[in-house]
N, C-alpha and C positions, 0 to 999 in steps of 0.2 A: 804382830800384825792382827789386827781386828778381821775377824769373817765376817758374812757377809749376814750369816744371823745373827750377830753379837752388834754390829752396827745397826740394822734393821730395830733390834730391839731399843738401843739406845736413842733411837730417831722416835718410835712408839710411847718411849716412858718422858719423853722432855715433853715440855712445851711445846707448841706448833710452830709458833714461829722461830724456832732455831733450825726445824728442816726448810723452812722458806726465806728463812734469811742465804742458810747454804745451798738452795736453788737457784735463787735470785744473784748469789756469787758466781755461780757456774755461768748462767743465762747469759750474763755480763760477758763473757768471752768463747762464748762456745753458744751453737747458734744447736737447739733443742727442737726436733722434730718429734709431733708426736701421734704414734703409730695408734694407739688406743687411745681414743677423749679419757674423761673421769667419767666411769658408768656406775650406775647403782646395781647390786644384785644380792642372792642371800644364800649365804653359808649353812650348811647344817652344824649343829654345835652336838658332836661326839663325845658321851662320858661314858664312864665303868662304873657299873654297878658293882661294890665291894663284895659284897656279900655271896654273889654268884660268881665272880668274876667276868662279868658278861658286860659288850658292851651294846648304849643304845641313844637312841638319838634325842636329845634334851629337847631339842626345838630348832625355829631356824632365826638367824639374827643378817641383820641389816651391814652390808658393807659397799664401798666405794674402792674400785682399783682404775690405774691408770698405766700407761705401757708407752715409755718415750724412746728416742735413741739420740745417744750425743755422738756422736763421730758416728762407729760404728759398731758400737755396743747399746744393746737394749738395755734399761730400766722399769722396775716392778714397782710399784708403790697399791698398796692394799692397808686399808685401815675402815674399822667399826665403824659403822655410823654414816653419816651421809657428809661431807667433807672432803668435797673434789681438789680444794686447791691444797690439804695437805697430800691426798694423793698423789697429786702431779708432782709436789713438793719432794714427797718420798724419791717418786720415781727416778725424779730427776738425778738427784745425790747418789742415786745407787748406780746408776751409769755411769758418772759421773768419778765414781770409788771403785766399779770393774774394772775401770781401766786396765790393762796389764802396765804399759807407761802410763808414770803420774802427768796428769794433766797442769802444765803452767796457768798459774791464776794470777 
């Protein structure tokens, strides 16, 4: 079985429309509230100086997350850039995939 960071990142490395295709599956039979819109905000981006072993803060970079809920399980969806609707996209699928029962589609 896939975690939930092994699917997250698989969602991250496709294409966009394969997470909005499998949003748009769900949406179809399962009715998607959602608790956080897509908002813009920015991350600090954390690296390690090799040399000292020390860490410090590279800069800050642009991201979009969104917070839905299908039944009664929340979904995360957070990705680089500014790109609300794969956020939602994201979010949706991973509610969607907490399940503990598989959801019939």
């Amino acid at each position: 079985m896939l975690t939930r960071r092994r699917r997250t990142q698989i969602l991250a490395d496709s294409r966009p429309a394969v997470a909005e295709d499998l949003a748009a599956l769900v949406e179809r039979h399962y009715p998607v509230v959602e608790v956080f819109p897509p908002r813009q905000g920015l991350v600090m981006c954390q690296v390690r100086e090799t040399a000292r072993n020390s860490r410090f803060y590279l800069g800050e970079a642009l991201m979009t997350e969104c917070r839905v809920r299908v039944g009664e399980v929340e979904g995360l969806g957070a990705v680089l850039g500014s790109n609300s609707t794969q956020a939602r996209a994201m979010a949706v699928v991973d509610a969607a995939l907490s399940h503990t029962e598989p959801l019939a589609c």
